[in-house]
N, C-alpha and C positions, 0 to 999 in steps of 0.2 A: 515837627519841630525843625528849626532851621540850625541847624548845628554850627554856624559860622555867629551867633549870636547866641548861642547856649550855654559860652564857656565866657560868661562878659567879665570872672576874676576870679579871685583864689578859691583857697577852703573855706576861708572864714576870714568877717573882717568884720567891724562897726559901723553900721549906715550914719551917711553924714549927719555933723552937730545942724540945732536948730539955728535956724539964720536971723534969728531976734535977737542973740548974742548972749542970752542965759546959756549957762553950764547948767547941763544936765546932771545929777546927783551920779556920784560912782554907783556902777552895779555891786552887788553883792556878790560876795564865791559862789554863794548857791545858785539866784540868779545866772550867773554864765556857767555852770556846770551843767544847769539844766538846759540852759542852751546850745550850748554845746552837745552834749549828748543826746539832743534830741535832732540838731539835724542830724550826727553821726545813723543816729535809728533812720529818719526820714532818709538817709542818701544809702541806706543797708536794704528799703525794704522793694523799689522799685527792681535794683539791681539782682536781687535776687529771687524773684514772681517775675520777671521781665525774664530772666534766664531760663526760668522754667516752662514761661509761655512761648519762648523762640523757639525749645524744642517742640512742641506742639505745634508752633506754626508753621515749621520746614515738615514737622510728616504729615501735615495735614493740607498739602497744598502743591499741586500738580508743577510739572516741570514748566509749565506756561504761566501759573501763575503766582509766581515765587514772591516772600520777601527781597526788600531793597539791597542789592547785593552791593558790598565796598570791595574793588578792586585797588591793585597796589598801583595801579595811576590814578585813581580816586584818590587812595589815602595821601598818593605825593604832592597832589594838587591841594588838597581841603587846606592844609596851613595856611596856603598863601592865599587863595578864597577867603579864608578866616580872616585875612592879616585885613586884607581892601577892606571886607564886611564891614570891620572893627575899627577900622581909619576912619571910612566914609560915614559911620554913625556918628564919629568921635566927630567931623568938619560938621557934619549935620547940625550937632548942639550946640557948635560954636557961633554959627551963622543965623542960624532959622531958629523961632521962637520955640522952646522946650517946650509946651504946652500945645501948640498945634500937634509938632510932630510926635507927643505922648499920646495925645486923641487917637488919631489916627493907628498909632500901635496898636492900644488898645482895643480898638475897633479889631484892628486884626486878629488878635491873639484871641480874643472874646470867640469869633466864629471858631479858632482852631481848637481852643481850648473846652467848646462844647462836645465836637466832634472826639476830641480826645481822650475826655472823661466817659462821655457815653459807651468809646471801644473799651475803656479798660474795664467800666464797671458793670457791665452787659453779662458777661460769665458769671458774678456772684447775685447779681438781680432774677437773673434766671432758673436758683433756688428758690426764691421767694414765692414766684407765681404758683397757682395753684395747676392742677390738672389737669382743670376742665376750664382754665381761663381761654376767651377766646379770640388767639391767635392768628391773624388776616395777616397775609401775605401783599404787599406794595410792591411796587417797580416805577422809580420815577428816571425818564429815558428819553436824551436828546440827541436827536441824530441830524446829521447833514447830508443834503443830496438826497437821490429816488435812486429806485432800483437797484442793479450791481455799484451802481458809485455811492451808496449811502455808507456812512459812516457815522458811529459812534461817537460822539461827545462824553457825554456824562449817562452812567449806566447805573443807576442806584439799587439793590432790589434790597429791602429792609420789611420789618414785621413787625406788628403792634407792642411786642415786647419792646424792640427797637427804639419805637416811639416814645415809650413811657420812661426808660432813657436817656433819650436827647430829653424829655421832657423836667427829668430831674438834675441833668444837666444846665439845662439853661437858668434853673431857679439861681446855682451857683453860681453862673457867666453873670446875673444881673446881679450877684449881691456881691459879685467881683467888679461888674462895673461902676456901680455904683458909690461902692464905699473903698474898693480898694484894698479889703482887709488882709490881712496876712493870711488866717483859714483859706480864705477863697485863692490868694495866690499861692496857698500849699498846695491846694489839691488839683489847680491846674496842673502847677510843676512836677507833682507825684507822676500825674497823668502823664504829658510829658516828657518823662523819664522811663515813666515802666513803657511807653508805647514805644521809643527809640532803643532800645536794650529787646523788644521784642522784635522787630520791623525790620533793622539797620542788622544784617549780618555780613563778619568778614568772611571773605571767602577760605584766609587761608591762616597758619599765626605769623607765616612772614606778613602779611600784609598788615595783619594787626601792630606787627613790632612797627615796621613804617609809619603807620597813622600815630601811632602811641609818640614815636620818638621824634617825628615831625611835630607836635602839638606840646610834645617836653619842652622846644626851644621857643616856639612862640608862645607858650605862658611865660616862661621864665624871661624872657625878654618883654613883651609888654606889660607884666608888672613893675618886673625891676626896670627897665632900662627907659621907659616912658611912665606918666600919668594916664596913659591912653584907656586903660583897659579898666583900672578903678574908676576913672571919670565918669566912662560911660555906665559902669554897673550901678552908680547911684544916680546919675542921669532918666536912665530906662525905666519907666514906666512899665513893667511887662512881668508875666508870668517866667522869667528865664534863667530865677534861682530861687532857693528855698530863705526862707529866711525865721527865726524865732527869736521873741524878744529876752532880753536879759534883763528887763523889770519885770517878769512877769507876773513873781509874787507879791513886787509893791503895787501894783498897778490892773494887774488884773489883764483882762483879753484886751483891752485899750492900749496896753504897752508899746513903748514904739523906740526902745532902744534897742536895733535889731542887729543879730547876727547874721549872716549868709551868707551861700555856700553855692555856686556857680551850677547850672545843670549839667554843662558840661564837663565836670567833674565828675557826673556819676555817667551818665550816658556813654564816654568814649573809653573810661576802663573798661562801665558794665559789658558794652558789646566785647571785647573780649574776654573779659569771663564768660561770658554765653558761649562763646567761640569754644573755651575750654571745656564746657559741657557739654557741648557735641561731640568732642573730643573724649572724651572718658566715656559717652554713650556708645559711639563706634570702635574703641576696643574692647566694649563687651566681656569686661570682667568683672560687672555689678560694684563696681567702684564708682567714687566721686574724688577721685584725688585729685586731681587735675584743679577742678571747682573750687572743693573746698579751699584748698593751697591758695591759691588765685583773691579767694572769697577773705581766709585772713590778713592777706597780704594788705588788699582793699581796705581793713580796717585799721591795718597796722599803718601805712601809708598816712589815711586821711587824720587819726589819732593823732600822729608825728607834726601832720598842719597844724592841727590845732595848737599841739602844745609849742611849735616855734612861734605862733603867730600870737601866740599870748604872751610870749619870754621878751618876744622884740616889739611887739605893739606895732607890726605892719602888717599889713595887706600878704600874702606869702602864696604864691603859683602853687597849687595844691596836685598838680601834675609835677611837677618837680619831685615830688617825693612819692604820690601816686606811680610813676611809667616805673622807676627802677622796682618799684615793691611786684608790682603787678605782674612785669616781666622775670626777672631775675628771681623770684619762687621760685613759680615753675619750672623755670630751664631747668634748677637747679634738681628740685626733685626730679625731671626726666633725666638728667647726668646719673643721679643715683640708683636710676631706676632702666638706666640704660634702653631708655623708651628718646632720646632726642629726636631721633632721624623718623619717628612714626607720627614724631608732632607736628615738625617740617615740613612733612609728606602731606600730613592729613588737608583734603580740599573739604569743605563742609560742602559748596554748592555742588559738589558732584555726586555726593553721597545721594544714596536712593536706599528715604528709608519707608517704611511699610505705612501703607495708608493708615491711619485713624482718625476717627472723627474731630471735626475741626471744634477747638477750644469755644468757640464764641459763635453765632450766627448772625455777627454784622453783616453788612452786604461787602459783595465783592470789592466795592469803593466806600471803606467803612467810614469812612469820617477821618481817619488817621493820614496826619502829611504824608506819612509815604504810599497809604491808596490813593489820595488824589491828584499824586504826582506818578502812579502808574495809571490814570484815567487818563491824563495827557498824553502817555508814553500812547497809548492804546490808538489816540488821533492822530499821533502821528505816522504812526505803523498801519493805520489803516486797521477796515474792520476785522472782526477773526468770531468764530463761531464761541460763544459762551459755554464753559461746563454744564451740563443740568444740575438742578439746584437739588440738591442731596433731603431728603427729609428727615433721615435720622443725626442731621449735624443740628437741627433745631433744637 
């Protein structure tokens, strides 16, 4: 997921009127209640299976080949990263045919968005199989150069389960490309979401307060202070917020008077609640405070979107009310708890916790943007001897 185009606006808004000039019939209270409350569910459920698969995928994954770590010059930069990203789309559809360059997205997100589904839904399809299903082991493997100067490209190693996977995966990418529908742009987004909230960890919770409080001012300014940032979310063609309709029950799954709800809105809290969870895991008091505290906060936060953006009938930065909830919990219960200076302290990437089997047996470059932006890392660092591939992580 490209995080500088994940956060394209608020909690919640109304996808633009149609451009034939009919008015669309008001929604009903039920109608936007249940829209509402269902992205609420849809932005609750990544964030929290994503939080629990991060810890699984820091113990489950050697100091060489770790999750996407965000350091506090990472998180000082990503705003203004954000800021060009979010300009340079915005001149994009000003200039150049909206239709070209939604092809072309599309195209993009289609491939990522196979890969994406396939990591996240790999762990509970692997319920399914039978026992004595039979499981063949792949390695698809590009390298450059002979001998000591050969080098690694792209190092796949994946398994028939794998396959069947990407394989139900892509049924979804064509009935996303095809038709477009909201279903299919759910469950990329799901995907998405829970793969960013797993992948993308802070190192520290200062670092997290930075990225949080950095990304407070540029929502709250590109909503409010430009059209920049709602342009382009009804512009985008893309899997890169949730959305559900507010006719649903006049209309049926056709409905197309939508709500929605920016991915990165849930992505750049979630990863610090995840953050939090590590945290409450390494003080080892069989507690979840930290989490949970964090996790209400999240709800209480995005609720609050909702209900300004429905009083005032605007577009409303849902990180505006998201960073202070998120943040200012916690502290609060560590103040009370006289745990502050252990939160401060706490490095997640340093911690070293005890092997256990890994959650999924994607391949080491699963499919997910942040493996195959460590497959680059990999070329450019040159080769390095690969783990052996473990058989009881299958």
């Amino acid at each position: 997921m490209d995080s500088a185009l994940s956060d394209p606006h608020n909690g919640s808004s109304e996808a633009s009127r149609p451009t034939n000039g009919t008015a669309r019939p008001p929604s009903t209270p039920e109608g936007i209640a249940l829209a509402y409350g269902s992205l609420l569910l849809m932005a609750l459920l990544p964030i929290f299976f994503g939080a629990l698969r991060s810890v699984r995928c820091a113990r489950g994954k050697s100091s060489s080949d770790m999750p996407e770590t965000i350091t506090s010059r990472d998180a000082a930069r990503f705003p203004i990263i954000a800021s060009c990203t979010l300009l340079g789309l915005y001149l994009f559809f000003k200039i150049f045919s909206q239709e070209y360059i939604n092809l072309l997205l599309s195209m993009y997100f289609f491939v990522l968005g196979i890969l994406a589904l396939s990591h996240t839904i790999s762990p509970f399809m692997n319920k399914f199989f039978p026992a004595n299903f039979p499981n063949r082991q792949y390695q698809l493997l590009f390298t450059q150069g002979s001998g000591e100067n050969k080098e690694e490209i792209i190092n796949y190693e994946f398994d028939t389960k794998d396959l069947v996977c990407l394989g139900l995966s892509t049924i979804v990418g064509v009935w996303y490309l095809l038709r477009k529908h909201w279903i299919a742009n759910n469950l990329f987004g799901l995907a998405f979401s829970l793969n960013g909230v797993e992948l993308l960890h802070l190192n520290n919770v200062s670092t997290g307060c930075i990225l949080l409080g950095g990304l407070f001012v540029y929502d709250v300014f590109w909503v409010f202070g430009t059209n920049v940032m709602v342009t382009v979310a009804k512009s985008f063609e893309a899997p890169i917020k949730l959305v559900f309709p507010q006719d649903l029950l006049e209309k049926g799954l056709e409905a197309d008077n939508f709500a929605m709800l920016g991915l990165g809105d849930i992505v750049i809290p979630g990863i610090f609640i995840a953050l939090l969870l590590r945290f409450d895991i390494s003080l080892k008091k069989n507690t979840h405070t930290y989490f949970y505290t964090s996790f209400a906060a999240y709800i209480f936060g995005l609720g609050l979107t909702i209900f300004i953006m429905h009083i005032f009938k605007h577009a409303q930065p849902a990180l505006l009310y998201l960073v202070p909830a998120c943040i200012g919990f916690p502290v609060l219960v560590a103040l009370a708890k006289g745990e502050v200076a252990e939160m401060f302290s706490y490095e997640s990437s340093a911690e070293i916790l005890p092997h256990t089997p890994r959650l999924t047996h994607f391949p080491t470059v699963s499919g997910s943007p942040a493996s195959l932006a460590d497959s680059m890392q990999q070329k450019l660092a040159g080769p390095r001897r690969r783990r052996p591939q473990n058989p009881s992580a299958m």
